[in-house]
DOTILO-131473 format. One record per residue: x, y, z of N, C-alpha, C, O in turn. Coordinates in steps of 0.1 Angstrom, whole numbers, padded with zeros to 4 digits, always signed. Layout:
<nodes>
XYZXYZXYZXYZ/...
</nodes>
This chain:
<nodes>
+0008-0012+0000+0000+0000+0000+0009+0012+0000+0017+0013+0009/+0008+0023-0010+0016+0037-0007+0006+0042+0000-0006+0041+0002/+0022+0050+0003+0022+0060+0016+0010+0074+0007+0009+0078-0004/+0005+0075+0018-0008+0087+0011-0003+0103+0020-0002+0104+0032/+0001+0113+0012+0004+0126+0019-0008+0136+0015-0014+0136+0005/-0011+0144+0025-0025+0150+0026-0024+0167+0021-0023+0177+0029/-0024+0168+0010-0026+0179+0001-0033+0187+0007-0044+0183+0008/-0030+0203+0012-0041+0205+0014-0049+0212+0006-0058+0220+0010/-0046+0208-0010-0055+0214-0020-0059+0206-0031-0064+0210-0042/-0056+0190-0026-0063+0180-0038-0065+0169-0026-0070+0159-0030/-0061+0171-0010-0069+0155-0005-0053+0150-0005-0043+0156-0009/-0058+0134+0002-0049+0125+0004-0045+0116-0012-0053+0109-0018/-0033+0117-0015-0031+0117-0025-0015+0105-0023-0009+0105-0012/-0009+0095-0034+0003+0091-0031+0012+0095-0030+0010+0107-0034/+0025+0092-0027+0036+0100-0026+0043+0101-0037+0050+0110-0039/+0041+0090-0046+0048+0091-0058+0041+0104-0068+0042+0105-0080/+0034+0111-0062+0026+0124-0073+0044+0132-0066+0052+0136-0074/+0045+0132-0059+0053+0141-0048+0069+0142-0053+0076+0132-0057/+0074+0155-0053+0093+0150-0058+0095+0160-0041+0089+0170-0037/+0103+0154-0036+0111+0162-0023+0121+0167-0028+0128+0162-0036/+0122+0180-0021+0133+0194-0026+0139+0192-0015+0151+0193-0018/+0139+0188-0001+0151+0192+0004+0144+0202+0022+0133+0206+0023/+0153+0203+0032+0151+0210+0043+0146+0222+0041+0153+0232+0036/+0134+0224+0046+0128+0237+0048+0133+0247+0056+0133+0247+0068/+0139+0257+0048+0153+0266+0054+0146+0285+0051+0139+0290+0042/+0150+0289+0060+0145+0302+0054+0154+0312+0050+0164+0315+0056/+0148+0317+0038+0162+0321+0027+0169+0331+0032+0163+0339+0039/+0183+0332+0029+0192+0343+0031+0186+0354+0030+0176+0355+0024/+0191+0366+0036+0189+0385+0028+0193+0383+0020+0203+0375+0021/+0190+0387+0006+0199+0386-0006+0212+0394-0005+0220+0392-0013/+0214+0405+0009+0229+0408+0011+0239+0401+0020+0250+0405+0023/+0231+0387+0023+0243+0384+0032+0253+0377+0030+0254+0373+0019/+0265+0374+0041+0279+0371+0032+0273+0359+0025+0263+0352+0023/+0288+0358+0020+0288+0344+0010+0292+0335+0020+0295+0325+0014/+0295+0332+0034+0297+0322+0041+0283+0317+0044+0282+0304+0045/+0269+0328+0048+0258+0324+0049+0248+0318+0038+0237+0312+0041/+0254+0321+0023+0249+0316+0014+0253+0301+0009+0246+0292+0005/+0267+0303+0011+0274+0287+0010+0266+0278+0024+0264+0266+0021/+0262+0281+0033+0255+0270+0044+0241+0268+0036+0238+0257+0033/+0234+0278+0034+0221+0275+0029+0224+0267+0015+0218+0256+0016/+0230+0268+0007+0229+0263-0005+0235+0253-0005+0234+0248-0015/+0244+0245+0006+0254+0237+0003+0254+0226+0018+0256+0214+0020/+0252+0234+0023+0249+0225+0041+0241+0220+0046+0233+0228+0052/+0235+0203+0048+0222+0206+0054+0227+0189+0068+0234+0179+0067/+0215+0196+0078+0213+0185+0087+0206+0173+0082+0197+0173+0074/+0212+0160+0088+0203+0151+0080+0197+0146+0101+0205+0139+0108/+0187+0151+0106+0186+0144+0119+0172+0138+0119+0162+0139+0112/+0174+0130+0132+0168+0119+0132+0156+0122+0139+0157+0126+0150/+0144+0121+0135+0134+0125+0140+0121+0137+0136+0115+0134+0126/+0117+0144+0141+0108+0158+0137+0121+0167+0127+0132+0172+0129/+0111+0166+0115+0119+0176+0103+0111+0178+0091+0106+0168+0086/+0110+0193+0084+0102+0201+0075+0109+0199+0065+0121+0199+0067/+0104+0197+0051+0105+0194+0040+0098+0202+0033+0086+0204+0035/+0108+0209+0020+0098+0211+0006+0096+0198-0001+0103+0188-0001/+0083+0201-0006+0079+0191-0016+0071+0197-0020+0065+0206-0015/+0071+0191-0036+0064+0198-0048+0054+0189-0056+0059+0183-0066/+0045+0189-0054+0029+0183-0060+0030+0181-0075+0021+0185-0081/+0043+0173-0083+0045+0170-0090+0033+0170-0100+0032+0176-0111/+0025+0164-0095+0016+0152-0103+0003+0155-0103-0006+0148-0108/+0002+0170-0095-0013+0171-0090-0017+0186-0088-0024+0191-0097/-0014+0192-0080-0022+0210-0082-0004+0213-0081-0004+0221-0071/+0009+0212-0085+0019+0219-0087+0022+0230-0080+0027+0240-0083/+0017+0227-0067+0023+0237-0055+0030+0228-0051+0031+0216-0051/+0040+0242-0044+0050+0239-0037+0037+0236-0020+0025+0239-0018/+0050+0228-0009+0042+0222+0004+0057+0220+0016+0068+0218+0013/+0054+0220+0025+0063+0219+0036+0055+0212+0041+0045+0216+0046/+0059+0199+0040+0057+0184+0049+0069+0183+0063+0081+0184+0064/+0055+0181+0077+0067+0177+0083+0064+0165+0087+0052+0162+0086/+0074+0154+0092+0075+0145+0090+0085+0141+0098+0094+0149+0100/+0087+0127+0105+0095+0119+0114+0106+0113+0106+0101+0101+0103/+0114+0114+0102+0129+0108+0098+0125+0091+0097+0122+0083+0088/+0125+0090+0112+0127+0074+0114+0117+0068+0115+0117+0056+0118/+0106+0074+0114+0089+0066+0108+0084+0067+0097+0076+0058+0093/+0088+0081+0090+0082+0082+0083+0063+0088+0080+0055+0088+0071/+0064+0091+0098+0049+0096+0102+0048+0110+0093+0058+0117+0089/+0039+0112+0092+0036+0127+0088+0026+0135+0096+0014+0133+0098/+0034+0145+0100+0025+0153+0114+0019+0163+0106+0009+0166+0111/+0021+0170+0095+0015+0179+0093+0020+0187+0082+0032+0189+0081/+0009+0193+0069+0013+0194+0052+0010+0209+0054-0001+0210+0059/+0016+0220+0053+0006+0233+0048+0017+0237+0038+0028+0234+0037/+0007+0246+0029+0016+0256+0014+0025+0259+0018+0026+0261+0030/+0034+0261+0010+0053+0266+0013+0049+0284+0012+0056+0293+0018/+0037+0286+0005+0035+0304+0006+0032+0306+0019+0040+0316+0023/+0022+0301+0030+0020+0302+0042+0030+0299+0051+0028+0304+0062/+0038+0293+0051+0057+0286+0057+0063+0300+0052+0067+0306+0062/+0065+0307+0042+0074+0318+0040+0070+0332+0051+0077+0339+0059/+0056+0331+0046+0050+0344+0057+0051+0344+0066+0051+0355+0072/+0054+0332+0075+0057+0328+0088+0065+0333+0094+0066+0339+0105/+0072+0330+0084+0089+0326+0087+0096+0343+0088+0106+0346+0095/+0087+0354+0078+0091+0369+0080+0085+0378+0091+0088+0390+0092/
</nodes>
């Protein structure tokens, strides 16, 4: 049985509609040094447990989504739009 991730704009849907981008990080100032740009673009934690993900609805309404999700279960606690994760985040 696939894993079903809960869209929140088409429903519970499979994972394979889904491509994962990577640690949900919030972006540089576009002035800051290049030591803080080289971490964001080049550095990331891989840890075990509670951790936010982009993922992009490949296959289905083509939004971007910040999944979080358990490392070592593979549980999924909770899907909202990566536009509502940005506003947050400022």
């Amino acid at each position: 049985m696939a894993s079903l991730i809960p869209c929140p704009h088409c429903g519970r849907r499979p994972k394979e509609e889904f491509t994962i981008k990577g640690e949900a990080l919030a972006r540089p100032a576009a002035d800051a040094s290049w030591e803080i740009w080289f971490d964001y673009v080049y550095l990331r934690d891989n840890p075990r447990g509670a951790y936010k993900e982009y993922w992009h609805h490949t296959s289905g309404c083509r939004r971007w989504l910040v999944v979080s999700r358990d490392t070592a279960t593979h549980e999924i606690e909770g899907v909202h739009d990566a536009a509502a994760h940005k506003e947050a985040a400022e």
